[in-house]
C-alpha positions as a printed NumPy array, in Angstrom:
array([[ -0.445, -54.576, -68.603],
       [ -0.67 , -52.111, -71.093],
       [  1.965, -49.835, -69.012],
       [  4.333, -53.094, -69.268],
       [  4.408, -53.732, -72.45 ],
       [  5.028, -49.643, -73.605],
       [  8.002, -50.031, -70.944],
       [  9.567, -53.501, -72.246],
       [  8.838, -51.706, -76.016],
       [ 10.458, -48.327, -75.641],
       [ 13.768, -47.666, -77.181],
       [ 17.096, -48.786, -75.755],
       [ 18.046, -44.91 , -74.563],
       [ 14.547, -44.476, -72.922],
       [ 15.336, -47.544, -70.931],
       [ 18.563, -46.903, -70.054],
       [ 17.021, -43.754, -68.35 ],
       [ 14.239, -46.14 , -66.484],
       [ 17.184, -48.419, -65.385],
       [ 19.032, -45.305, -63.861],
       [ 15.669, -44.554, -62.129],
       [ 15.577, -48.697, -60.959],
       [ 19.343, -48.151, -59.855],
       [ 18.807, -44.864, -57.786],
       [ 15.515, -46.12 , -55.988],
       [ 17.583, -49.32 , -55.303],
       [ 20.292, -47.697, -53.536],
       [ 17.3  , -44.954, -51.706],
       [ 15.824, -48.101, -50.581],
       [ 18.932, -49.99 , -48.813],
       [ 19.427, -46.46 , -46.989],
       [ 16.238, -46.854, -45.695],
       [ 16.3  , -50.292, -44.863],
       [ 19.726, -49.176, -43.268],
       [ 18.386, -46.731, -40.653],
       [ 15.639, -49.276, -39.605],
       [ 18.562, -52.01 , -39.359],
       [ 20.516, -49.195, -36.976],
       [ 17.307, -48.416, -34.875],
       [ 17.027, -52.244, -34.119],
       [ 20.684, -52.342, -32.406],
       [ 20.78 , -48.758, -31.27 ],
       [ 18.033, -47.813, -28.027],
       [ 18.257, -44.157, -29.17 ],
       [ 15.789, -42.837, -31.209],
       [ 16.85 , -39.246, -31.855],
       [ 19.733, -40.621, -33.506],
       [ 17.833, -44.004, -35.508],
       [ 15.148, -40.643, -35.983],
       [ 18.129, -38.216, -37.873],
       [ 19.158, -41.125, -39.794],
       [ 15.716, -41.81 , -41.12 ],
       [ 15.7  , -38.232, -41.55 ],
       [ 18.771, -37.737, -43.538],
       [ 17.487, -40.399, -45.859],
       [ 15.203, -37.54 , -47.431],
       [ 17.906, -36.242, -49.396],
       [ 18.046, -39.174, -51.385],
       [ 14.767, -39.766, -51.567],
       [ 13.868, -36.455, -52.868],
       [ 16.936, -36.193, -55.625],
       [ 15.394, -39.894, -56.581],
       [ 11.592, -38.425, -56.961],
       [ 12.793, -35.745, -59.195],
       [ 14.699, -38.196, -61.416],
       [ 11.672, -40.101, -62.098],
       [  9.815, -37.143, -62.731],
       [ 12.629, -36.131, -65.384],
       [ 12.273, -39.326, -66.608],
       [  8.843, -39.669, -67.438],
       [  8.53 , -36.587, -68.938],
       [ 10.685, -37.289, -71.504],
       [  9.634, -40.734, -72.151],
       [  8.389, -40.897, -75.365],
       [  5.869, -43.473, -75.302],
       [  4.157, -41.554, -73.28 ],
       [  3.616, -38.352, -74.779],
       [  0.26 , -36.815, -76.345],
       [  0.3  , -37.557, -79.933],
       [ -2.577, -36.972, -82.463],
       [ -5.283, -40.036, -82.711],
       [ -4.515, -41.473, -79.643],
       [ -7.646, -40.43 , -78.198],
       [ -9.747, -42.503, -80.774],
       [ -8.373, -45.801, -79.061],
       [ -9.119, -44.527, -75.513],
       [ -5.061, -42.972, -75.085],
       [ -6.881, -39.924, -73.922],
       [ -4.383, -37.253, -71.83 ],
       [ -5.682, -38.793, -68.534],
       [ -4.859, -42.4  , -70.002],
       [ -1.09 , -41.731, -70.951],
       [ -0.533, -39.899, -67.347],
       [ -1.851, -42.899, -65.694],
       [  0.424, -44.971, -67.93 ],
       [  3.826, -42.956, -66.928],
       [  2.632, -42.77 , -63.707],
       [  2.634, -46.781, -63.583],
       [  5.468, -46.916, -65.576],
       [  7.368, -44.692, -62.748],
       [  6.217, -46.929, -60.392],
       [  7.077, -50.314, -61.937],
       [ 10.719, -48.825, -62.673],
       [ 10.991, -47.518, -58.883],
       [  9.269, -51.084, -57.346],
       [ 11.94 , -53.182, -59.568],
       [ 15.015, -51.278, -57.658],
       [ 13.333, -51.196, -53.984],
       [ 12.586, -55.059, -54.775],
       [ 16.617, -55.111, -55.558],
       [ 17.582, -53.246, -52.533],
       [ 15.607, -55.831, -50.086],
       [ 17.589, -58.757, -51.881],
       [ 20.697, -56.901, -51.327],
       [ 20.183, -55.876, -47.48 ],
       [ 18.522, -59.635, -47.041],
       [ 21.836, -61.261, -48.67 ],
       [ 24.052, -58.899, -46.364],
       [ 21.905, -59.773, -43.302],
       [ 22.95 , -63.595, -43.939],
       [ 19.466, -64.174, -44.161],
       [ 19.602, -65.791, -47.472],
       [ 22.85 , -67.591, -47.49 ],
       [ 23.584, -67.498, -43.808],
       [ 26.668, -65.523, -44.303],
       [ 26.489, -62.29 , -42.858],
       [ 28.905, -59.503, -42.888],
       [ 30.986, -58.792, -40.286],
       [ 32.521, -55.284, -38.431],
       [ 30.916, -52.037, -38.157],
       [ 28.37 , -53.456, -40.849],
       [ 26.417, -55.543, -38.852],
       [ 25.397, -52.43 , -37.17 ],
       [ 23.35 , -51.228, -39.487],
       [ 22.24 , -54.64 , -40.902],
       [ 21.193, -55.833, -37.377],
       [ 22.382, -59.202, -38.398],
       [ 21.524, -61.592, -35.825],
       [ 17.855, -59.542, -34.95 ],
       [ 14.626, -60.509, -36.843],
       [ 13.456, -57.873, -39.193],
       [ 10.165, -56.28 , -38.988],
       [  9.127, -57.031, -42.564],
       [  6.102, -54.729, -42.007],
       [  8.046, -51.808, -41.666],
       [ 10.395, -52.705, -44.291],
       [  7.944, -53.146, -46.956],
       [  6.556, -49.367, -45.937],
       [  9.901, -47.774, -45.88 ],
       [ 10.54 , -49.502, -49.339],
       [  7.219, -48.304, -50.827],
       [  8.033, -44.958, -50.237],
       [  9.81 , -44.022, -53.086],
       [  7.656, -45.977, -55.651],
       [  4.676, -44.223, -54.373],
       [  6.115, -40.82 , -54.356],
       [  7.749, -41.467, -57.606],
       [  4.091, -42.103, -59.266],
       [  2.2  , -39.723, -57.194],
       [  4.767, -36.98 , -58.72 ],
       [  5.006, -37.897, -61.873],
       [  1.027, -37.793, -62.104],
       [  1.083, -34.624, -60.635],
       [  3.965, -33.473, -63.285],
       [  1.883, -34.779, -66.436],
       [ -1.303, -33.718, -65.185],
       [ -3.696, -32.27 , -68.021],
       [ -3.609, -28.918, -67.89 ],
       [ -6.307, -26.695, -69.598],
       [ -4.682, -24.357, -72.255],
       [ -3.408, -20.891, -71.661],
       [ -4.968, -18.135, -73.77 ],
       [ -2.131, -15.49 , -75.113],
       [ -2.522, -12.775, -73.38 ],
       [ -1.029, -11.065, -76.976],
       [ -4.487, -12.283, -78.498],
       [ -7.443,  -9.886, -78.602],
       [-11.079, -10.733, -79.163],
       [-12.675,  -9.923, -82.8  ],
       [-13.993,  -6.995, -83.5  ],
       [-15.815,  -5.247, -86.219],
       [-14.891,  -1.323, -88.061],
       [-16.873,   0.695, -89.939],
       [-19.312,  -1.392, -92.672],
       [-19.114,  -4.852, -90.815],
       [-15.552,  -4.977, -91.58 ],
       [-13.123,  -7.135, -89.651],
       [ -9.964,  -5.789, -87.53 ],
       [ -8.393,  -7.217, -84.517],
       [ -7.261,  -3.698, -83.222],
       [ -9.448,  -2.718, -80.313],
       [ -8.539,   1.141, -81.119],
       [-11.008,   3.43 , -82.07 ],
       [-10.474,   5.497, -85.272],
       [-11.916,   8.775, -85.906],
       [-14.018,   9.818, -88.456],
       [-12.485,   9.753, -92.307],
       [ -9.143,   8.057, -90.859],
       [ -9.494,   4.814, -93.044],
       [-10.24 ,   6.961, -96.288],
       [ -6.748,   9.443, -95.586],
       [ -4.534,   8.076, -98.08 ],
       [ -1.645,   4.834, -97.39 ],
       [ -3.794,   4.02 , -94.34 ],
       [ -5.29 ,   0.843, -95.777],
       [ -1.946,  -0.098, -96.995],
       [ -0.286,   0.214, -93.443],
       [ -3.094,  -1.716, -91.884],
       [ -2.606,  -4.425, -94.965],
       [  1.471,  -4.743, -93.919],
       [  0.253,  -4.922, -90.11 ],
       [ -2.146,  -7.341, -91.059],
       [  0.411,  -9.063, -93.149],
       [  3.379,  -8.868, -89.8  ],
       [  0.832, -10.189, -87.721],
       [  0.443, -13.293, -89.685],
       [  3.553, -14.166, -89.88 ],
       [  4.015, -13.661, -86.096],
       [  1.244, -15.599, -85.103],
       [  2.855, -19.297, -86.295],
       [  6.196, -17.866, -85.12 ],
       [  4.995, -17.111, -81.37 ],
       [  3.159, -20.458, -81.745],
       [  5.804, -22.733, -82.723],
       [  7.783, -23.878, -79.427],
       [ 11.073, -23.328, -80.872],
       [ 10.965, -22.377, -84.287],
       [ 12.003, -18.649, -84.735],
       [ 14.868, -19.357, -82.429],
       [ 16.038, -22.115, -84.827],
       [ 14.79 , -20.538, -88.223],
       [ 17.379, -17.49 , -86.831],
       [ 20.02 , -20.23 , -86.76 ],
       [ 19.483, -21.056, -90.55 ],
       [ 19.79 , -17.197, -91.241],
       [ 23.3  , -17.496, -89.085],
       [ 23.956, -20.489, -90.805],
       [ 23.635, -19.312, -94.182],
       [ 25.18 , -15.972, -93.711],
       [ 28.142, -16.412, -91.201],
       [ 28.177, -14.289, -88.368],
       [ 25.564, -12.351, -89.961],
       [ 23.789,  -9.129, -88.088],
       [ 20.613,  -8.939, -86.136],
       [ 18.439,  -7.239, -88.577],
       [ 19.531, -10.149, -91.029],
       [ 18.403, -12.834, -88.896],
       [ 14.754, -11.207, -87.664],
       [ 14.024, -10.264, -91.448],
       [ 13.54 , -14.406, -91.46 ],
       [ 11.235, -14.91 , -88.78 ],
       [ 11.207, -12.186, -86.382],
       [ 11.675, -14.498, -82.851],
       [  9.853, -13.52 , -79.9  ],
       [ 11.864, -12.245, -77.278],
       [ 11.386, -14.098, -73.488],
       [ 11.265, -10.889, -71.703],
       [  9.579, -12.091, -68.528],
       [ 12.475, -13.685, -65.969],
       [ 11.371, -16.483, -64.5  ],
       [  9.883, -16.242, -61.127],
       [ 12.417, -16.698, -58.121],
       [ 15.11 , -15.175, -58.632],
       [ 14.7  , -12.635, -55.998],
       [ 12.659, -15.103, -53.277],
       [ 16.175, -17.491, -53.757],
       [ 18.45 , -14.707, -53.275],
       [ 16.467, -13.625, -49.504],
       [ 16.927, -17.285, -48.742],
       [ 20.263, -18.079, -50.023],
       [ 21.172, -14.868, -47.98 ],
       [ 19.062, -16.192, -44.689],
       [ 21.351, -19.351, -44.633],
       [ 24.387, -17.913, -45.005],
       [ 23.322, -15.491, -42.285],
       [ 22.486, -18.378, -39.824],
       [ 25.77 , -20.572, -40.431],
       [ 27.469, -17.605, -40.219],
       [ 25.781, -17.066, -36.284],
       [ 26.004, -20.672, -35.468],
       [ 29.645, -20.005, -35.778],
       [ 29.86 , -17.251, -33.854],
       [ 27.577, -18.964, -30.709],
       [ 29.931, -22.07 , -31.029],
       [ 27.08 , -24.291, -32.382],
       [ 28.518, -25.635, -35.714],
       [ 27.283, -28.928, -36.343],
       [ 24.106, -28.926, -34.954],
       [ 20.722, -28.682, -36.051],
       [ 20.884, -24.645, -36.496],
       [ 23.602, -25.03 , -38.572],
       [ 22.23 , -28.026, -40.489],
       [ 19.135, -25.513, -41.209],
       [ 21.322, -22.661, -42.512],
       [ 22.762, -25.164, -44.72 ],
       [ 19.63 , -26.877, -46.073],
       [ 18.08 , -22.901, -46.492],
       [ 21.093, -22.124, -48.484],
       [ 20.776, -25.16 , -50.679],
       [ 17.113, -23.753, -50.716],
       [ 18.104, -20.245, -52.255],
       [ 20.373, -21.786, -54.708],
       [ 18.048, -24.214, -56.335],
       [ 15.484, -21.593, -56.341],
       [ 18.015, -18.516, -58.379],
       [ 18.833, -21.495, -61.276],
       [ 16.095, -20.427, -63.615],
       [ 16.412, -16.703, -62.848],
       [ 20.088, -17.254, -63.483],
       [ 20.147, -19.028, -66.461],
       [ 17.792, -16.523, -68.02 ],
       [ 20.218, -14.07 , -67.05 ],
       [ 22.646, -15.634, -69.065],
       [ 20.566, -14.845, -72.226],
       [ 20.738, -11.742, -71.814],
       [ 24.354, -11.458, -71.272],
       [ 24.965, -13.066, -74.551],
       [ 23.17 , -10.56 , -76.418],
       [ 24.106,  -7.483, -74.64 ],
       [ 26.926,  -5.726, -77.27 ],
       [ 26.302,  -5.878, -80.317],
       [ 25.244,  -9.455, -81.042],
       [ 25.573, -11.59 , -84.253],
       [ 23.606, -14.294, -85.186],
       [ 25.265, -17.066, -83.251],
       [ 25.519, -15.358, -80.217],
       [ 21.664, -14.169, -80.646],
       [ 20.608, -17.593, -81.365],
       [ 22.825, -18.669, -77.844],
       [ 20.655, -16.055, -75.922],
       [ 17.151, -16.514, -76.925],
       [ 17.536, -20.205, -76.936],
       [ 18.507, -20.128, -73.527],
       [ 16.298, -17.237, -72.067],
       [ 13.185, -19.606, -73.612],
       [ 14.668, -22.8  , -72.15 ],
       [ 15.504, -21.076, -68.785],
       [ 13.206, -22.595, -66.418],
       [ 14.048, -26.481, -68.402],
       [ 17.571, -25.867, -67.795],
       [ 18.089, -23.627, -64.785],
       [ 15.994, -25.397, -62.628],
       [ 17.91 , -28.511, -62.572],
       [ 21.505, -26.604, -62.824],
       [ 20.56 , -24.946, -59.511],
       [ 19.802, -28.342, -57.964],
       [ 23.211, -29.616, -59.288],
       [ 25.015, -26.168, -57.91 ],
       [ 22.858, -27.024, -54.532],
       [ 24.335, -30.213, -53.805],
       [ 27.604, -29.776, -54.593],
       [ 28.017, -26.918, -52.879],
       [ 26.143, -28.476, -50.073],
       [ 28.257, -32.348, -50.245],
       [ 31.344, -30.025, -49.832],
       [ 30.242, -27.96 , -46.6  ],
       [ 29.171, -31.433, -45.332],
       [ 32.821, -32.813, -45.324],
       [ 33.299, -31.027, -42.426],
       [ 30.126, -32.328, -40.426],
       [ 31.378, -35.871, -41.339],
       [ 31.258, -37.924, -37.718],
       [ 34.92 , -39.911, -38.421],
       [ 34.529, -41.732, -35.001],
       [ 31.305, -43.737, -36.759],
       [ 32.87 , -46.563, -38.874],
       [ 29.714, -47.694, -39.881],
       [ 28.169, -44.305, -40.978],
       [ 31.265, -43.916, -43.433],
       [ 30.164, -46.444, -46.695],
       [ 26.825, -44.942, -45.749],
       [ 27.553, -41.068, -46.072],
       [ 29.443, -42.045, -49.347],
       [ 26.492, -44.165, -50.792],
       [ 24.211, -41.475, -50.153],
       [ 26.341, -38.375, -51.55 ],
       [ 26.836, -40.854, -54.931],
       [ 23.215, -41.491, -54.789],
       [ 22.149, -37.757, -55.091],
       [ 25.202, -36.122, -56.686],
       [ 24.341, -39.047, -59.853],
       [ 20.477, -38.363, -59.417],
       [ 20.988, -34.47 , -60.167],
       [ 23.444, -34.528, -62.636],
       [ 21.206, -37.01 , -64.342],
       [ 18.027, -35.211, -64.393],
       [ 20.254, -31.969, -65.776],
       [ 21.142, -34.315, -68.712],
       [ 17.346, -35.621, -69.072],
       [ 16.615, -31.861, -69.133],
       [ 18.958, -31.17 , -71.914],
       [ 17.626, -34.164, -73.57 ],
       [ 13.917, -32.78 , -72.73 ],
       [ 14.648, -29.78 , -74.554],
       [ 16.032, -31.28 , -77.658],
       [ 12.845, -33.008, -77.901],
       [ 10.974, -30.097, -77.641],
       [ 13.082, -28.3  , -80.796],
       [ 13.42 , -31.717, -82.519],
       [ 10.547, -30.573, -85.444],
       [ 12.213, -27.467, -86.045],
       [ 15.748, -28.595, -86.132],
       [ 14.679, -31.15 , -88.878],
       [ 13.069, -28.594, -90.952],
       [ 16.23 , -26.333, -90.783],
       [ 17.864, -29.032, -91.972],
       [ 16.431, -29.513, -95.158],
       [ 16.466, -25.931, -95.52 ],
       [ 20.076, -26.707, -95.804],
       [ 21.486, -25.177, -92.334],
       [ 24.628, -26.822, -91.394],
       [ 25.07 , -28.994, -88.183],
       [ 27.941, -27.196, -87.106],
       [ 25.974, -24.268, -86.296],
       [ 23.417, -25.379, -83.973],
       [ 26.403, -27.334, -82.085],
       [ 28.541, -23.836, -81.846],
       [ 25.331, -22.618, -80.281],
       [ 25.145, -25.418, -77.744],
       [ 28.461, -25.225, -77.456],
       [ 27.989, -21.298, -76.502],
       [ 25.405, -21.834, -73.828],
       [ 27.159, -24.176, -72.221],
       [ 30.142, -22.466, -71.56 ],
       [ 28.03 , -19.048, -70.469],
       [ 26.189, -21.244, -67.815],
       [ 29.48 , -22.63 , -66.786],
       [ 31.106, -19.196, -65.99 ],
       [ 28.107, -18.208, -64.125],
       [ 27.037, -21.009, -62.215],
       [ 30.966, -22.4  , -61.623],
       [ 32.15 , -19.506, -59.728],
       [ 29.148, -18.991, -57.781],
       [ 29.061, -22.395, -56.516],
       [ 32.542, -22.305, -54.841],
       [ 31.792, -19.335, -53.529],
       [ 28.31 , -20.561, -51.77 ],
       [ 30.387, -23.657, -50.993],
       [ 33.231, -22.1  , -49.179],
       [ 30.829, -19.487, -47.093],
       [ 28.669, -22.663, -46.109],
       [ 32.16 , -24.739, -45.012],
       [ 34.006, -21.98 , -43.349],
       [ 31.045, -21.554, -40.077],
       [ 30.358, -25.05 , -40.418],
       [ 34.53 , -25.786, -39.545],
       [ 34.251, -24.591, -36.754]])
């Protein structure tokens, strides 16, 4: 009840988002229903067993929607006092998990309507033509193994989502050393060891005071998720296309040295699948299922490179001579790399992969063709909305620190610039490298 009335309460944008999640595990569901209908009118199960199995595509780019989607619902989120009325961290996970699964049960209950209507088992008017096909129009349905196939998605919806908002126990810094005590019970946070006399030698004490005086202003700055990439945006902001030193003598921002991991496990399978649709050309097996795996392990490599990637595109930004903008550009997006990337290799994944599949398309099936089309809509609109929850994810996550920058007075214009900026770097590395993927995944799957 209480996971009702947060989801009938939540702002109009938030439920726009759940409605997209209602509308994609709608249309999941009626392509499930459909490859039961077509296993009732066809005596073949391999091919009733490939379209059930093609149906995980779908059902997959639908399950990471929802997961999108409740992470950035905002009802949902740890806040502070919540866990004196019992809205403990376990609590609000159950809640979006719930929530996932009242938003996913709403569309599959729309998709049985839908398939029933078609069927002519409401109205008594069923379609007619290639449709009735995969309807079975005319058969009973099994309503047992309807109501499974349709509670697929809501229960993998709210078994991921749960497993996305899990409680996790907090990561100590590995930057933060234990306290320890100098000469005369005094306290340092240094774990060196000084020799004899070397606090008494004179301007020691006042370089330990100005370390002890950087290190406390680096400590809130590593803390803050966000804030000495935007604080170098006010500097920016304030000074034009001021100079490096200009914006760290602000707030020094920590650098995301680390690439995220995956980068080189996606390139060795990006580089497998290639290699196999390239040999299932050359033994004169394009089309089937060793082809089919070269494809799905190159759609593998590139989702897996998108945070790797992306973080690369940081550091491009900031390689010659950066200004402020351009520095702000890079650190934002080698911090927000795994956020970002992750999804934009997905998106890069399935478009590359919908246009190799063009040529796989069986135009001899009339009834597979609205089918094929509902299901490329279904995950090309599933990915590129869970890239825009993403971006919307990681506004939320710099929302504090953009509204302090502005009432420091930093114009608007200059955070947009910056978006602006990492936009179009991701664009000229991602664009090019998905027709490229795209054409050496078509060409050996041609024929």
């Amino acid at each position: 009840m209480l996971a009702l009335r947060l989801s009938l309460g939540a702002q109009p944008a938030v439920q726009v988002r759940r409605l997209l999640v209602a509308g994609a595990s709608a249309g999941t569901g009626f392509l499930l229903l459909s490859a039961l209908g077509h296993a009732l009118t066809h005596p073949d199960p391999a091919a009733s067993a490939l379209r059930l199995a093609w149906c995980t595509a779908p059902l997959a780019a639908t399950v990471y929607l929802a997961v999108a989607v409740a992470r950035t619902d905002p009802a949902t989120r740890p806040r502070p006092g919540l866990s004196a009325v019992g809205l403990g961290p376990v609590k609000l996970m159950a809640i979006s998990a719930a929530t996932t699964a009242l938003s996913c049960l709403l569309g599959s209950v729309l998709a049985l309507l839908v398939f029933l209507q078609l069927r002519g088992d409401l109205t008594g008017m069923p379609l007619d033509g290639g449709a009735r096909e995969f309807l079975a129009a005319g058969r009973p349905l099994p309503m047992p193994a309807a109501l499974t196939l349709l509670a697929l998605v809501p229960l993998s919806a709210s078994a991921a989502a749960a497993v996305s908002l899990r409680p996790r126990e907090p990561v100590t810094g590995a930057r933060r050393t234990a306290r320890t005590y100098g000469r005369f019970g005094a306290n340092r946070r240094s774990p060196a060891r000084e020799s004899f006399g070397a606090y008494g030698r004179f301007g020691r004490q006042f370089g330990a005071a100005a370390r002890g005086r950087r290190t406390a202003v680096e400590t809130p700055a590593e803390e803050q998720d966000g804030a000495p990439v935007e604080a170098a945006d006010a500097t920016g902001a304030e000074a034009g296309d001021a100079s490096p030193v200009a914006v760290h003598a602000v707030v020094p921002p920590p650098v995301p040295t680390a690439a995220p991991a995956g980068l080189p496990w996606g390139v060795a399978v990006l580089a497998v699948g290639l290699a196999v649709e390239a040999l299932t050309s050359r033994t004169g097996t394009a089309g089937g299922p060793a082809a089919v795996l070269g494809l799905a392990l190159t759609s593998l490599g590139l989702a897996l490179v998108g945070p790797g990637l992306a973080h690369l595109c940081g550091r491009l930004l900031q390689a010659v001579r950066p200004g402020a903008l351009r520095l702000l550009a890079g650190r934002v997006l080698m911090t927000e790399a795994t956020r970002i990337g992750r999804p934009l290799g997905v998106v890069c994944a399935v478009v590359s992969a919908a246009y190799a599949m063009a040529s796989l398309h069986d135009r001899d099936d009339p009834s597979a063709g609205p089918l094929v089309v509902l299901g490329v809509l279904l995950v090309a609109g599933c990915t590129v909305a869970t890239l825009l929850t993403a971006a919307v994810e990681a506004k939320q996550a710099h929302a504090d620190t953009t509204a302090s920058l502005r009432r420091l007075g930093a114009p608007a214009g200059t955070l947009r610039r910056a978006a602006a900026l990492r936009a179009v770097a991701l664009l000229a590395l991602f664009g090019p490298l998905t027709v490229a993927v795209a054409e050496l995944s078509a060409w050996p799957l041609g024929g």
